[in-house]
C-alpha positions in Angstrom: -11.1 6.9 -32.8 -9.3 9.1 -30.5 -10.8 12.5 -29.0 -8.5 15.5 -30.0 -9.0 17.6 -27.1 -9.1 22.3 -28.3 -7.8 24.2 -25.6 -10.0 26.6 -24.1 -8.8 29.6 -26.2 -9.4 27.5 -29.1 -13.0 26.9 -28.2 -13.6 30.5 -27.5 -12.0 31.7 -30.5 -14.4 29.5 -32.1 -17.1 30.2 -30.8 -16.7 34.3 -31.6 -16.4 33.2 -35.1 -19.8 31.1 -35.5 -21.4 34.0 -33.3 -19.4 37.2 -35.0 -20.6 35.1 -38.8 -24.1 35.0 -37.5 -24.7 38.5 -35.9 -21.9 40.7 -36.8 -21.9 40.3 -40.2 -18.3 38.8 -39.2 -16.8 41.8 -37.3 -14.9 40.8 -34.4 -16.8 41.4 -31.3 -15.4 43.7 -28.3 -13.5 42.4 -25.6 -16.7 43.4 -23.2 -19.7 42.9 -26.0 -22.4 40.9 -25.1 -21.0 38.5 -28.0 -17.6 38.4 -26.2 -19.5 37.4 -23.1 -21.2 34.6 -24.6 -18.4 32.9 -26.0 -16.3 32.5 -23.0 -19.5 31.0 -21.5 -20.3 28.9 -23.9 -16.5 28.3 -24.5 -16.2 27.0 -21.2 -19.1 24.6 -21.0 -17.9 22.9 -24.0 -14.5 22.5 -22.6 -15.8 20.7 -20.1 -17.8 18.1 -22.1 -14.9 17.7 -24.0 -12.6 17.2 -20.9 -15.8 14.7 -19.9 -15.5 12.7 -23.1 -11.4 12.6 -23.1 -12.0 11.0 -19.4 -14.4 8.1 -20.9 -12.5 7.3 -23.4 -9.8 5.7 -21.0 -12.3 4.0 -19.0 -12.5 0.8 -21.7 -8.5 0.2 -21.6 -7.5 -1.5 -17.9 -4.0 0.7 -18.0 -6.6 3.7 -18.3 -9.1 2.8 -16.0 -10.2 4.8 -13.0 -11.8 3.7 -10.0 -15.5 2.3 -10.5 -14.5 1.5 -14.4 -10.9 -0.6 -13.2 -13.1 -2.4 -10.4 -15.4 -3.5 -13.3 -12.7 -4.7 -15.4 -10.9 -6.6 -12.2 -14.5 -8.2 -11.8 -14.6 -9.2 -15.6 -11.7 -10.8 -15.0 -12.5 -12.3 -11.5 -10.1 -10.1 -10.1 -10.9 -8.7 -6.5 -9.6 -5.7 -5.1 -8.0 -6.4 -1.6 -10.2 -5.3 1.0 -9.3 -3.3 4.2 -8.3 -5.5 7.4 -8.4 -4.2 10.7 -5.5 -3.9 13.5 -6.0 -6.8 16.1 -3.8 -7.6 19.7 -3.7 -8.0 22.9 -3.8 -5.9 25.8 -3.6 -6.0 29.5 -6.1 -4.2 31.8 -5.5 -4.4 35.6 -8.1 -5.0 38.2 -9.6 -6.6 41.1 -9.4 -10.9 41.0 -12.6 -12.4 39.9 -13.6 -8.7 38.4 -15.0 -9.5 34.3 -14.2 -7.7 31.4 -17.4 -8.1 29.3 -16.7 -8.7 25.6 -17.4 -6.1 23.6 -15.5 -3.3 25.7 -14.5 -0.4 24.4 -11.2 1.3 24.8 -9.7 4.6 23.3 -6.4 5.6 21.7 -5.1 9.0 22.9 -6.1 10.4 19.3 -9.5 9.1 19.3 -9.0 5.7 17.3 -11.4 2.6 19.2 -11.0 -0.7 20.1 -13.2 -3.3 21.2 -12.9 -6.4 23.3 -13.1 -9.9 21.3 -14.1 -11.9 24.3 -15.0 -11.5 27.8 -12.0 -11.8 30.1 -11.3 -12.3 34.4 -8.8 -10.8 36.0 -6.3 -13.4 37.4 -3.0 -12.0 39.6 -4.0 -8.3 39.5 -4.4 -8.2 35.6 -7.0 -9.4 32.7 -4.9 -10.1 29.6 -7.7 -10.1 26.4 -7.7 -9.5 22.8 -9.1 -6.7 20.9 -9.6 -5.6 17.4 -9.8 -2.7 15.9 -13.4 -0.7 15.3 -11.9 1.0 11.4 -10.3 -1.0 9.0 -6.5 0.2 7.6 -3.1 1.1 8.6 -4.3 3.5 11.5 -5.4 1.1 13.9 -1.6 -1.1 14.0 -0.4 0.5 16.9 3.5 -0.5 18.6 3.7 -2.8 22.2 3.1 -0.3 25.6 1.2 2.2 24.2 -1.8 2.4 26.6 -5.5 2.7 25.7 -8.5 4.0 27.6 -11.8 2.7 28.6 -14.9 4.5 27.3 -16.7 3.9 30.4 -16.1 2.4 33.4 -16.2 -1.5 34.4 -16.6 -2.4 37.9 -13.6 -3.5 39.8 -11.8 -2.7 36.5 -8.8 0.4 36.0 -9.3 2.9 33.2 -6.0 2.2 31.8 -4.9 -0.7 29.3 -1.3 -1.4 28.1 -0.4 -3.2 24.8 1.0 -5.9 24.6 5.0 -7.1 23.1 3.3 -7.8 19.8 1.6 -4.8 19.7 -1.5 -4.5 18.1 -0.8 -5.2 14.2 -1.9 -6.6 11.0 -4.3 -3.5 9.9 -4.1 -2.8 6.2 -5.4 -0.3 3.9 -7.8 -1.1 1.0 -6.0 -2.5 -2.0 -4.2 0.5 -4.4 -5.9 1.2 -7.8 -2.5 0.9 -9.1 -1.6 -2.8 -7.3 -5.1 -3.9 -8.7 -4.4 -2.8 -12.1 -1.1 -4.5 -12.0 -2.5 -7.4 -10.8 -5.5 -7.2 -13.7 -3.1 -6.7 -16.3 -1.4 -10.3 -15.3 -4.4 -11.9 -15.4 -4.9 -10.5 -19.1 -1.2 -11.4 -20.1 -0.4 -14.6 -18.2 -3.9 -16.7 -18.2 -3.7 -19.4 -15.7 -2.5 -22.3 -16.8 -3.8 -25.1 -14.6 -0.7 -24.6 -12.0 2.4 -23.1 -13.3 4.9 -20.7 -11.9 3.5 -17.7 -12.3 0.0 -19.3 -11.4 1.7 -19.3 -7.8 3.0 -15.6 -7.7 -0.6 -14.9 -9.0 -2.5 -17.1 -6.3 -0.5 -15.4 -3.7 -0.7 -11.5 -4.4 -4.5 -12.3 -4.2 -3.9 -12.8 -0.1 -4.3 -9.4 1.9 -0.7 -7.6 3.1 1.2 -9.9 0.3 2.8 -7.0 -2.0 5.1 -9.1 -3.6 6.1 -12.3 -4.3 8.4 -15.1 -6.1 8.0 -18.5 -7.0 10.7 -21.9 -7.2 10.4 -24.9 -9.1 11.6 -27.8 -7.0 11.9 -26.0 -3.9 12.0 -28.7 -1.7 12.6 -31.5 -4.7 10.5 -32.9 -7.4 6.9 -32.6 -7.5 7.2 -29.6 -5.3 7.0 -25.7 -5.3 8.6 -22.6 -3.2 7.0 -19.6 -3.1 8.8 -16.6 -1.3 6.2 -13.4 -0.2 7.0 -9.9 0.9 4.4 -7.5 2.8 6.2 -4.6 2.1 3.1 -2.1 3.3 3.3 -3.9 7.2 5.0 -2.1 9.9 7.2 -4.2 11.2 7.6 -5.6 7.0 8.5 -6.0 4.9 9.7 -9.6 5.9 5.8 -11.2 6.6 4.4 -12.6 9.8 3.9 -15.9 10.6 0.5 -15.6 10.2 0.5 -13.8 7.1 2.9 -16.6 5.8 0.3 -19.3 6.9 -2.7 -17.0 5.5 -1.0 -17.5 2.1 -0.4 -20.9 2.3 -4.1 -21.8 3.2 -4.7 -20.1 -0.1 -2.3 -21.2 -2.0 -2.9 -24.7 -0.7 -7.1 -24.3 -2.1 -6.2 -23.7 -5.3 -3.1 -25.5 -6.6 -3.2 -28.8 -8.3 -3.4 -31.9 -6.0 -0.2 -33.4 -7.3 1.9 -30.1 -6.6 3.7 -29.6 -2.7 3.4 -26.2 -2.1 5.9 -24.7 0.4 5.1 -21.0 1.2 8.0 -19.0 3.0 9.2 -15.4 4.1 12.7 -15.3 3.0 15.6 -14.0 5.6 16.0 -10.8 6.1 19.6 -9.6 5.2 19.9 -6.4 6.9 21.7 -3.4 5.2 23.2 -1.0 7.4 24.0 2.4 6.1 26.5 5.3 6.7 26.7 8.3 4.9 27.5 11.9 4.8 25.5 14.4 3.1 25.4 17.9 2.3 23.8 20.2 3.8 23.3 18.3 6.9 19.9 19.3 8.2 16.7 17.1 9.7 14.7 17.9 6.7 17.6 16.6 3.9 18.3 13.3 6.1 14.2 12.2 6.5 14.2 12.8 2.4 17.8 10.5 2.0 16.0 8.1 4.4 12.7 8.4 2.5 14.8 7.6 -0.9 17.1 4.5 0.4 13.7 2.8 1.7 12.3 3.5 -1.9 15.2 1.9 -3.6 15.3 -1.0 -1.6 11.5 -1.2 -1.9 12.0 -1.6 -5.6 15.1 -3.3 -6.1 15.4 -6.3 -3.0 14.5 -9.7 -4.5 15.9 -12.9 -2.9 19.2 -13.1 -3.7 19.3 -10.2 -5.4 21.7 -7.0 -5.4 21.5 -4.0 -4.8 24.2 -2.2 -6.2 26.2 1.2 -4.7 25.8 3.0 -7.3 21.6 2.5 -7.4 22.1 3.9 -3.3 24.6 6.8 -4.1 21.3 8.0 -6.9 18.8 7.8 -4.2 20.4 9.6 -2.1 21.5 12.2 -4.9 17.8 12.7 -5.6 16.9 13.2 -2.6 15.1 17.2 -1.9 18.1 19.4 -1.0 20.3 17.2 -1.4 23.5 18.7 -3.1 26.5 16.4 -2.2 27.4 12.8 -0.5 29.6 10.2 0.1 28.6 6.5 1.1 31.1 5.2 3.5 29.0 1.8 4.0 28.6 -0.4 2.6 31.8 -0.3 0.7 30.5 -2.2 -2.3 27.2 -3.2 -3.8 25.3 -5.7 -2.0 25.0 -9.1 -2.7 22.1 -11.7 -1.0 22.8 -15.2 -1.4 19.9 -18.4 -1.9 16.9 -16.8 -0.8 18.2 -14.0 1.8 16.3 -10.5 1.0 18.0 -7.5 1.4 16.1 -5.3 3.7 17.3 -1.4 5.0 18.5 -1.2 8.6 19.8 1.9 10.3 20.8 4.5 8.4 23.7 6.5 10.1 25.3 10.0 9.0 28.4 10.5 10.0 
């Protein structure tokens, strides 16, 4: 049975009845009686138990389900939330031949984030070139190619100043969303597994950390086999996946599926949509919020060899804050993937 929440007022109201019946002989109270007093108090604490109970009554249903209760259900239903993953790279650290870098050294971003050295390193031709992970989990550590880093204290023969590397210093992702968990829960309850089907594959891969989406292909490669096409749509450089993300979800994939099924796990091609527009009023703030909006849309809407269509990008940008007018000059017409290409937003131009 279902809680039928009284508004404040309501339990207030209330409460100056039962307490105006019992001591007034049912006058109404004054606004400043002690009796008027009493009932806003007591109102008030009984708003909140009922705001308590109209909480826990969601907790039981998965599409409800806050937090701690939704992590419970995802358990039930041997369902794990995504951990965090921390940022990893390389960097380059200049010093004196033969000088070590001890493993375990610890360098500083400009804004405070720290890094540590996975293995000791020598400096060969002027420069030690080691590898070093992040010391938080999440999205802050990734950091882009020549940005430099400090040393937290000084090494012997060894400058202060490192340099990232081309690759930069990626792969650190956030803890797994209460609402991609649910979604993912609420596929378990609807699509039970079913010893190695389609959507046993789409299931098997979302479970693999930075895979936000993916699709699956009978016969991929010919009989007997399976395609399975993933997006990582939260990465910086995504949402096109890594190599190493691709072959992260393939060792995955490749533990659970059914020894008769070739599994071929792939990131698709990235067809790259260039935009130009003009919008009105032309300001810094209205084009961030029509950028903001085209990278939502396409978010949503890119599938392999899927469309996007014109009209979808002319509403994004019409809903974008302060937005009041626009024309879309390209593309010309909606946009159209073919096979396996995903469409994915490039530069977005006003003219």
């Amino acid at each position: 049975m279902s809680i039928t929440r009284p508004t404040l007022p309501e339990l207030i109201a209330r409460v100056e009845t039962d307490l105006s019946g019992r001591l007034l002989d049912g006058e109404t109270p004054l606004s400043r009686s002690v009796v008027s007093v009493l009932a806003r108090v007591e109102g008030g604490l009984t708003d909140g138990m009922y705001g308590y109970l109209a909480w826990l009554q969601d907790q039981p249903f998965v599409d409800k389900a806050e937090a701690e209760y939704l992590e419970r259900h995802s358990r039930i239903w041997g369902v794990l939330r995504k951990a965090a993953v921390k940022a990893a790279g390389s960097v380059s650290l200049p010093g004196t031949d033969g000088a070590i870098l001890p493993a375990g050294t610890e360098l500083q971003r400009v804004d405070g984030a720290l890094y540590t050295t996975d293995a000791e390193a020598t400096v060969a031709a002027g420069v030690a070139i080691v590898a070093v992970t992040a010391a938080e989990t999440g999205t802050a550590g990734n950091t882009p190619a020549g940005v430099t880093l400090s040393l937290t204290s000084p090494v012997t023969a060894m400058e202060s100043t490192a340099t990232i590397g081309a690759a930069g210093l990626a792969g650190g992702l956030d803890e797994e969303t209460d609402t991609a968990l649910r979604a993912r829960v609420l596929t378990r309850i609807q699509k039970s597994p079913q010893g190695g089907c389609l959507s046993d594959y789409r299931v098997w891969a979302l479970e693999v950390p930075g895979v936000t989406r993916a699709w699956t292909y009978s016969s991929h490669m010919g009989v007997g086999t399976v395609g399975v096409a993933i997006v990582a749509d939260d990465a910086a450089a995504g949402p096109i996946p890594t190599a190493e993300l691709v072959a992260s979800a393939q060792a995955h994939i490749d533990g659970k599926r059914p020894a008769t099924a070739e599994v071929f796990v792939f990131a698709p091609a990235a067809m790259v949509v260039n935009v130009t527009l003009s919008v009105a009023p032309d300001t810094a703030a209205v084009r961030k919020a029509v950028k903001a909006e085209l990278g939502d849309l396409f978010a949503r809407e890119s599938v392999p060899g899927g469309t996007i269509l014109l009209s979808h990008m002319r509403e994004a940008v019409s809903v974008a804050t302060g937005e009041t007018d626009n024309a879309i000059t390209i593309p010309a017409a909606d946009v159209v993937a073919s096979g396996t290409a995903f469409p994915v937003l490039g530069a977005v131009a006003f003219a």
